[in-house]
CHARMM internal coordinates of N, CA and C (Angstrom, degrees):
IC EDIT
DIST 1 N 1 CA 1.4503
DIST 1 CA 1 C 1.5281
ANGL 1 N 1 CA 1 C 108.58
DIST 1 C 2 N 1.0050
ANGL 1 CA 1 C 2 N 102.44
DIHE 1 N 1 CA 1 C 2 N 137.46
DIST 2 N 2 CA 1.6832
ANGL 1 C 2 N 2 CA 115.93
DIHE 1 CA 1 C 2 N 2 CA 168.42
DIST 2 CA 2 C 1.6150
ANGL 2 N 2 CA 2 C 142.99
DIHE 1 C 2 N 2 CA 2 C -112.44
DIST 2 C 3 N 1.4439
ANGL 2 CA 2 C 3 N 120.16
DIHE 2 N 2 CA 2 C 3 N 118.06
DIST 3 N 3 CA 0.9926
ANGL 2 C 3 N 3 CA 114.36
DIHE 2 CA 2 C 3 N 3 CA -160.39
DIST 3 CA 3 C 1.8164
ANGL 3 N 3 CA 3 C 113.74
DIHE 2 C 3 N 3 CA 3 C -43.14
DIST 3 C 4 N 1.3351
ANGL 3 CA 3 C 4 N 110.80
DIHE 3 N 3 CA 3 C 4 N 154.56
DIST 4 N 4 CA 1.5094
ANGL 3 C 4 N 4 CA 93.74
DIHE 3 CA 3 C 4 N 4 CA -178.23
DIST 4 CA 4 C 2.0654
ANGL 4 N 4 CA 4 C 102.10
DIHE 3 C 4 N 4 CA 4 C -141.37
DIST 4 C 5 N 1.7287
ANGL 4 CA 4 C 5 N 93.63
DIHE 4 N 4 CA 4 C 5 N 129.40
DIST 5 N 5 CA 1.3207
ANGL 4 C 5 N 5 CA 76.37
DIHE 4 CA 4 C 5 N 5 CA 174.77
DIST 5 CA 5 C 1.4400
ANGL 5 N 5 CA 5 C 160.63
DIHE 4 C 5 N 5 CA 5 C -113.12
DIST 5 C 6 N 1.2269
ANGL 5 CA 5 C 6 N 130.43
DIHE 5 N 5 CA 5 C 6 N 162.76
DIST 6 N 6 CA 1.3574
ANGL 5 C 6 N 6 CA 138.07
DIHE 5 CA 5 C 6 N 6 CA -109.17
DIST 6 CA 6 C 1.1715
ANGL 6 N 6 CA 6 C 144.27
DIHE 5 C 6 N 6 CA 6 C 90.35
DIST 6 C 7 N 1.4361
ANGL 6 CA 6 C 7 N 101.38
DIHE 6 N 6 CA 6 C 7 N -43.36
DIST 7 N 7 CA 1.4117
ANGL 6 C 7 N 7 CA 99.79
DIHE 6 CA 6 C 7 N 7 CA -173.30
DIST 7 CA 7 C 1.6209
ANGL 7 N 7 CA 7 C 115.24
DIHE 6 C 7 N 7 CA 7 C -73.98
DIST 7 C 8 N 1.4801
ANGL 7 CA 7 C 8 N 99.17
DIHE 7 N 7 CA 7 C 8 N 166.28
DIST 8 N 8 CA 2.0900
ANGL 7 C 8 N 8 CA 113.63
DIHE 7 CA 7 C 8 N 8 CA 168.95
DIST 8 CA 8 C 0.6703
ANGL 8 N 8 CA 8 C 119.19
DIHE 7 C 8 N 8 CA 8 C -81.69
DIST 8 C 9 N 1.7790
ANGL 8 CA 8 C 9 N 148.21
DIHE 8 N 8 CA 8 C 9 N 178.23
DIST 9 N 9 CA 0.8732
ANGL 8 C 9 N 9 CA 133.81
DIHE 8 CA 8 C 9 N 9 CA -168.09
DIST 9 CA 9 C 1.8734
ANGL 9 N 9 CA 9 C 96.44
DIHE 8 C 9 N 9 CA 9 C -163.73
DIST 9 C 10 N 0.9850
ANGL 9 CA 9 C 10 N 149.68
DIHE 9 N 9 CA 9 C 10 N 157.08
DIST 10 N 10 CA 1.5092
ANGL 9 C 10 N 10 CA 125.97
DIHE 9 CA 9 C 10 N 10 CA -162.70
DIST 10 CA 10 C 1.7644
ANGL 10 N 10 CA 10 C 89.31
DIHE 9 C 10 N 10 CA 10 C -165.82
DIST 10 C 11 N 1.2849
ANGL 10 CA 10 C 11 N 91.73
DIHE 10 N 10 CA 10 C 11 N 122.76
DIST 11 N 11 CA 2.0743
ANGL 10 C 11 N 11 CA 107.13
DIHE 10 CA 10 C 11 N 11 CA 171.51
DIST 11 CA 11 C 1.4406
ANGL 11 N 11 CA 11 C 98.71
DIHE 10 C 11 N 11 CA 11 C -68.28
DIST 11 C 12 N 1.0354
ANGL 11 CA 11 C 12 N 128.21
DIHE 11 N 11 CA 11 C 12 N 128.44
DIST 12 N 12 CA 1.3153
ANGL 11 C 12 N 12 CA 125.81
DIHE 11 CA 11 C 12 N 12 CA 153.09
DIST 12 CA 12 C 1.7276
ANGL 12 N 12 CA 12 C 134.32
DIHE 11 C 12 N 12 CA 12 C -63.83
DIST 12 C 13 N 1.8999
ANGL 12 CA 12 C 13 N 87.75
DIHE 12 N 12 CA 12 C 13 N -11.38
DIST 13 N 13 CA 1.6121
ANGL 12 C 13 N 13 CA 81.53
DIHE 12 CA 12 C 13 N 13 CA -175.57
DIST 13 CA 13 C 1.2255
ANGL 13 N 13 CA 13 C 98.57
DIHE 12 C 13 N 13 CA 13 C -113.93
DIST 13 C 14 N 1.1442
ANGL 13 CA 13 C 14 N 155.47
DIHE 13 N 13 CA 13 C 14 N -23.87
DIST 14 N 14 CA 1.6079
ANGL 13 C 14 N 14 CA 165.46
DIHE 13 CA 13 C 14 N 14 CA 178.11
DIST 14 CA 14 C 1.3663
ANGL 14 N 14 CA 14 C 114.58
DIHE 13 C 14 N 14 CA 14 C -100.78
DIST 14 C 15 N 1.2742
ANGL 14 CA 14 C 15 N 122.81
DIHE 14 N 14 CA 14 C 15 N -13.63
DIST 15 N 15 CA 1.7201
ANGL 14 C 15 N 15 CA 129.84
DIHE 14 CA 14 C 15 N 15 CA 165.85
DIST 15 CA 15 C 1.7078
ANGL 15 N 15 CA 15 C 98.27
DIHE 14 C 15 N 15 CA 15 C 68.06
DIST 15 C 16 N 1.5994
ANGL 15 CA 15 C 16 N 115.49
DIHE 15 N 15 CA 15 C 16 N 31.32
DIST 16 N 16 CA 1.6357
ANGL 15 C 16 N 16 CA 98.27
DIHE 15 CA 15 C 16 N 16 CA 179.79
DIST 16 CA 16 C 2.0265
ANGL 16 N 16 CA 16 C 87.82
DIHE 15 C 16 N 16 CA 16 C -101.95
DIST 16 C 17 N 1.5619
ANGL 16 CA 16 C 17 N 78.71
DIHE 16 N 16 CA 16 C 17 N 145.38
DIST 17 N 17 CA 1.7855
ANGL 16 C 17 N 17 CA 99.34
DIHE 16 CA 16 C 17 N 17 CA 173.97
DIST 17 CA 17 C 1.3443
ANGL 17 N 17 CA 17 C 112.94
DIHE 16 C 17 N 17 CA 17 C -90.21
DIST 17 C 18 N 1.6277
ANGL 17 CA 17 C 18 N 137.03
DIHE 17 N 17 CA 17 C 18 N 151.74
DIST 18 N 18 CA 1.0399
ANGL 17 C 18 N 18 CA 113.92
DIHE 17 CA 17 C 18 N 18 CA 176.38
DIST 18 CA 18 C 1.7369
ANGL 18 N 18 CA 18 C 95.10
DIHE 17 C 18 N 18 CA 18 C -130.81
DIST 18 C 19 N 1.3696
ANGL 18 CA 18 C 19 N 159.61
DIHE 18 N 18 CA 18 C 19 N 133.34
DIST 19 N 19 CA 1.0973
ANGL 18 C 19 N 19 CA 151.09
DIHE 18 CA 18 C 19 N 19 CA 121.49
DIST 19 CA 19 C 1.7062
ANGL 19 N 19 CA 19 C 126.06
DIHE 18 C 19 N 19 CA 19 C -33.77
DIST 19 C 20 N 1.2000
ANGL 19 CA 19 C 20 N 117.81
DIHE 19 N 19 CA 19 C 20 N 118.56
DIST 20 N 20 CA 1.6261
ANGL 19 C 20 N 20 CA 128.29
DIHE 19 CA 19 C 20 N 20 CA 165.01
DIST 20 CA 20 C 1.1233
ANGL 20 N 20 CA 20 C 99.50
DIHE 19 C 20 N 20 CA 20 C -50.78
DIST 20 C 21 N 1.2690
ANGL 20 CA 20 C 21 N 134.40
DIHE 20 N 20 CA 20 C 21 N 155.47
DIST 21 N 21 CA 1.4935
ANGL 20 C 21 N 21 CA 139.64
DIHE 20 CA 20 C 21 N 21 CA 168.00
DIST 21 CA 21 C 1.8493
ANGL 21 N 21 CA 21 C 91.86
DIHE 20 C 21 N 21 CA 21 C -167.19
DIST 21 C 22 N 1.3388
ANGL 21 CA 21 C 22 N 139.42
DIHE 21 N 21 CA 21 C 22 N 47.30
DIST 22 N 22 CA 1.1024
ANGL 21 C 22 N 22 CA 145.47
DIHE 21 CA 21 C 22 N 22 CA -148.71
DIST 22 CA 22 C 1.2576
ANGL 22 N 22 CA 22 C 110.43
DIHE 21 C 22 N 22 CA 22 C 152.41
DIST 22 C 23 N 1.8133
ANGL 22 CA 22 C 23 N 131.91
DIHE 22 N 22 CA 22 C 23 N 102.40
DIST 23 N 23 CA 1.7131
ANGL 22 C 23 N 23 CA 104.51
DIHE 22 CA 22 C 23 N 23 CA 156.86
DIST 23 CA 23 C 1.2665
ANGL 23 N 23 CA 23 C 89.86
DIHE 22 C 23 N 23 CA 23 C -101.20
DIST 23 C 24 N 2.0680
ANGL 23 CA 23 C 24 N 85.46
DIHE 23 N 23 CA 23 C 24 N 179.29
DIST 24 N 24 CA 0.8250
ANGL 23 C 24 N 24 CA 118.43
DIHE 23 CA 23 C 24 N 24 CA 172.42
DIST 24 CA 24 C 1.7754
ANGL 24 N 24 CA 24 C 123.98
DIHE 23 C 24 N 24 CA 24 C 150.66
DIST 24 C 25 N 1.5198
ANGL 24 CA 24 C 25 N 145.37
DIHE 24 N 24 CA 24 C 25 N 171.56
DIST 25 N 25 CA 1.2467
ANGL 24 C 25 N 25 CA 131.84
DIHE 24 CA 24 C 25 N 25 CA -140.67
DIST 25 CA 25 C 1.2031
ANGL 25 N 25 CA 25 C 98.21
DIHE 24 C 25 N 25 CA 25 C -90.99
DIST 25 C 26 N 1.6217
ANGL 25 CA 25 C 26 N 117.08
DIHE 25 N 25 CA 25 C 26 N 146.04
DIST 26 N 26 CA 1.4702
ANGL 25 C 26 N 26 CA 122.08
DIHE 25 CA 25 C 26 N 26 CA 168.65
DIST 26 CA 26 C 1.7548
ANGL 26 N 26 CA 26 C 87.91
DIHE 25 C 26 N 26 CA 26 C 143.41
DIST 26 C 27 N 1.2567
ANGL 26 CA 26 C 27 N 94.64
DIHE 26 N 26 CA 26 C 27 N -166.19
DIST 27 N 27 CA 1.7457
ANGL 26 C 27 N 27 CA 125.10
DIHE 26 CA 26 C 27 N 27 CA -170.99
DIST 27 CA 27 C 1.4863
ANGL 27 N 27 CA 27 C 101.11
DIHE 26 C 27 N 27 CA 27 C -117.90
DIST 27 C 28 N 1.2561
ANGL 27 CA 27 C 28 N 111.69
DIHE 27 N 27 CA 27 C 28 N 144.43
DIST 28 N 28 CA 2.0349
ANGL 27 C 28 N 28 CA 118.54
DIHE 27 CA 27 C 28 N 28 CA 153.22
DIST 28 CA 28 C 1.3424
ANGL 28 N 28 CA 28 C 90.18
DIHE 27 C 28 N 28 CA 28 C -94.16
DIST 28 C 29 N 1.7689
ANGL 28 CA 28 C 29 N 109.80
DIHE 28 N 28 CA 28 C 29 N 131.13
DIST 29 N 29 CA 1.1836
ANGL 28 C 29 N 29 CA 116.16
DIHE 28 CA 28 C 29 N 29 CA 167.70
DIST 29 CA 29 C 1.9091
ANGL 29 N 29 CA 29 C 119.98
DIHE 28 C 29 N 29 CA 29 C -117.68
DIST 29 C 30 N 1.2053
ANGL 29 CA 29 C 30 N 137.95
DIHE 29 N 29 CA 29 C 30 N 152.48
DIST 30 N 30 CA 1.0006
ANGL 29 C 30 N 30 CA 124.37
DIHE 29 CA 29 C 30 N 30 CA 148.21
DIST 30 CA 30 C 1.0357
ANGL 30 N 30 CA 30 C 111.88
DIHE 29 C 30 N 30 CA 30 C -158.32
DIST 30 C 31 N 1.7588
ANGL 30 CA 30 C 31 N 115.62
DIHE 30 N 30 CA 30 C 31 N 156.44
DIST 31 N 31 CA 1.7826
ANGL 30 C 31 N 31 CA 130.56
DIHE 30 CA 30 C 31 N 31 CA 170.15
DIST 31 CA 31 C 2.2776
ANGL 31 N 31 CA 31 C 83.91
DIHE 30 C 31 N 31 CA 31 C 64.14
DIST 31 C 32 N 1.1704
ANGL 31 CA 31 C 32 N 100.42
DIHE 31 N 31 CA 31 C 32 N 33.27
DIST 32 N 32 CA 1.2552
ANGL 31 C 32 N 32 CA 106.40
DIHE 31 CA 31 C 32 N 32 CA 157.13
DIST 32 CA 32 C 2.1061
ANGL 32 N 32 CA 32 C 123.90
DIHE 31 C 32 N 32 CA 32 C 71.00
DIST 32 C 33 N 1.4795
ANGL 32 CA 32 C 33 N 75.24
DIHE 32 N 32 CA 32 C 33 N 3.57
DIST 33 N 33 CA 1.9712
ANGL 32 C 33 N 33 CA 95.26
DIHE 32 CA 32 C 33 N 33 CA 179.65
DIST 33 CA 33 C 1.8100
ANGL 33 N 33 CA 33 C 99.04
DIHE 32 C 33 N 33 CA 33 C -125.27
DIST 33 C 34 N 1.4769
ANGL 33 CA 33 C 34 N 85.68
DIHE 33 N 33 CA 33 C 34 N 143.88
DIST 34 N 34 CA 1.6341
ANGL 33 C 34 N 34 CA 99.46
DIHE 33 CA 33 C 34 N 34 CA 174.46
DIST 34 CA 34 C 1.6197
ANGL 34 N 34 CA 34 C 90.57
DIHE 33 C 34 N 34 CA 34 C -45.37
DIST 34 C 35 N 1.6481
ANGL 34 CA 34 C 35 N 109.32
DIHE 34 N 34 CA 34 C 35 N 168.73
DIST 35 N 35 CA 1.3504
ANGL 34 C 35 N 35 CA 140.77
DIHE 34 CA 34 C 35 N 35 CA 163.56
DIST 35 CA 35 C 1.5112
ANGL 35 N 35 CA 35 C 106.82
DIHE 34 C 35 N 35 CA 35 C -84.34
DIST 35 C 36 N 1.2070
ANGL 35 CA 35 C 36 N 130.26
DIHE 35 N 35 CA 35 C 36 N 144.72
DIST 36 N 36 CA 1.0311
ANGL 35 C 36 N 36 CA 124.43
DIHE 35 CA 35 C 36 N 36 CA 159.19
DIST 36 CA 36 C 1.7351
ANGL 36 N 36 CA 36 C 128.54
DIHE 35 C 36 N 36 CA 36 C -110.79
DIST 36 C 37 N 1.4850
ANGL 36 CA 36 C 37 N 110.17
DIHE 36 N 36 CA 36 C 37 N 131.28
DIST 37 N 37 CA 1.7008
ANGL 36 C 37 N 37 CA 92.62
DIHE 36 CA 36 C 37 N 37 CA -156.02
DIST 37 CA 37 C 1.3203
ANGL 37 N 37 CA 37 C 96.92
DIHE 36 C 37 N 37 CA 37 C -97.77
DIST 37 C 38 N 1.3041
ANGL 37 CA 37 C 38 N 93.22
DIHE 37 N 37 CA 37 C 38 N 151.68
DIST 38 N 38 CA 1.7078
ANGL 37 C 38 N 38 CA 125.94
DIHE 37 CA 37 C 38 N 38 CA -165.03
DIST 38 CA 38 C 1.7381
ANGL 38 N 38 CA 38 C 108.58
DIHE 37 C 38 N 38 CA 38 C -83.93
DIST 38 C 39 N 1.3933
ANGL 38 CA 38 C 39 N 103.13
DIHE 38 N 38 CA 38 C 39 N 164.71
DIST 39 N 39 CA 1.5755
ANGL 38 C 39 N 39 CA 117.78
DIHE 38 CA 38 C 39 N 39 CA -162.51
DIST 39 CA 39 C 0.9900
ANGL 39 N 39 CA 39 C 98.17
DIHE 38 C 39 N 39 CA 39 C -104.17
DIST 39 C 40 N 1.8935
ANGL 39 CA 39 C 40 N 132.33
DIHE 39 N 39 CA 39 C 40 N 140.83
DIST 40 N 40 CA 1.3854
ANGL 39 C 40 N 40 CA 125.76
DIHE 39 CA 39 C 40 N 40 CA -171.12
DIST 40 CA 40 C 1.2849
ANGL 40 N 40 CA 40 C 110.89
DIHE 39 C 40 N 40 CA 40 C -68.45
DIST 40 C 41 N 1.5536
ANGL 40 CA 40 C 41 N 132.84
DIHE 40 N 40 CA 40 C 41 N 142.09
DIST 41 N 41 CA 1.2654
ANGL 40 C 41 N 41 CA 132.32
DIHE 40 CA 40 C 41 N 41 CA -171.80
DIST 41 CA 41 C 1.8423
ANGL 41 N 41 CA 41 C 105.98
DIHE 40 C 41 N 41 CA 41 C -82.95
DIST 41 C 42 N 1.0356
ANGL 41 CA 41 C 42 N 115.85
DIHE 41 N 41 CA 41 C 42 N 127.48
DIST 42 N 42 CA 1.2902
ANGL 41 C 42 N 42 CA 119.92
DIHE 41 CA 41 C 42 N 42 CA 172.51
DIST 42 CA 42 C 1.6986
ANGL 42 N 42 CA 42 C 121.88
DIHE 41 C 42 N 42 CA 42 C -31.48
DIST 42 C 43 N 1.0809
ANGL 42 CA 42 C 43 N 108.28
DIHE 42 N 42 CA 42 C 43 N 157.79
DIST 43 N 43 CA 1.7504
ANGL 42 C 43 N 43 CA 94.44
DIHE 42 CA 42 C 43 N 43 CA -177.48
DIST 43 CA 43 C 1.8069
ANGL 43 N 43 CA 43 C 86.48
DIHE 42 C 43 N 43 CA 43 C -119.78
DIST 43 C 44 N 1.6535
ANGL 43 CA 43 C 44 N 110.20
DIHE 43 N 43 CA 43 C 44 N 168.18
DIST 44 N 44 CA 1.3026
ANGL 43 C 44 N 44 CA 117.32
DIHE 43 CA 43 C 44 N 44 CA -155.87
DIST 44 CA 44 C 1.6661
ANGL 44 N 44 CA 44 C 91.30
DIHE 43 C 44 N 44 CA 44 C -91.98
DIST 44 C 45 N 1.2418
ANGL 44 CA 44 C 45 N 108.72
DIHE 44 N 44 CA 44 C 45 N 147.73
DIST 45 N 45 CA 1.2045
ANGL 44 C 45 N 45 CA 112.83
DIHE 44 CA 44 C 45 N 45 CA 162.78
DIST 45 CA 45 C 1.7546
ANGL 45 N 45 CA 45 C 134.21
DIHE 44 C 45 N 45 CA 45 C -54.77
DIST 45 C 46 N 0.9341
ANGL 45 CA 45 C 46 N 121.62
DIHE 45 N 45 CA 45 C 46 N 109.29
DIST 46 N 46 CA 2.1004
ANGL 45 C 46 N 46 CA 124.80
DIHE 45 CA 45 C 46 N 46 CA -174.74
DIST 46 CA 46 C 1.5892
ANGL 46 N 46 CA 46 C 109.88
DIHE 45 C 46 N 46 CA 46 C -63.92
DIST 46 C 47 N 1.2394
ANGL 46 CA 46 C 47 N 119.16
DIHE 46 N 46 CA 46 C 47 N -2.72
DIST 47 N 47 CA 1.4860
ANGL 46 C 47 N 47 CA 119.53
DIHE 46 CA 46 C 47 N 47 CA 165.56
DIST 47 CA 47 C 1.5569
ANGL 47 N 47 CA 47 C 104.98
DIHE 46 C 47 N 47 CA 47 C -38.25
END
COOR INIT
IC SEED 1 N 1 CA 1 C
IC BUILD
């Protein structure tokens, strides 16, 4: 897997987020488990 950028990335055990600002090959790791990257959050409706 490869970092990709833009995207988030979220610890599952410490709840810290991380932003890409850099790709490239490897893993985001923390508290010793891959990161898992996050789904874009919806944007609010302009109604």
């Amino acid at each position: 897997m490869a970092n990709t950028l833009g995207k988030r990335y979220l610890c599952e055990t410490c709840k810290t987020e991380v932003l890409c600002t850099k790709q490239g090959a490897g893993v985001v790791a923390c508290c010793g488990k891959d990161m898992v990257e996050q789904q874009p959050r919806p944007l609010p409706s302009s109604d």
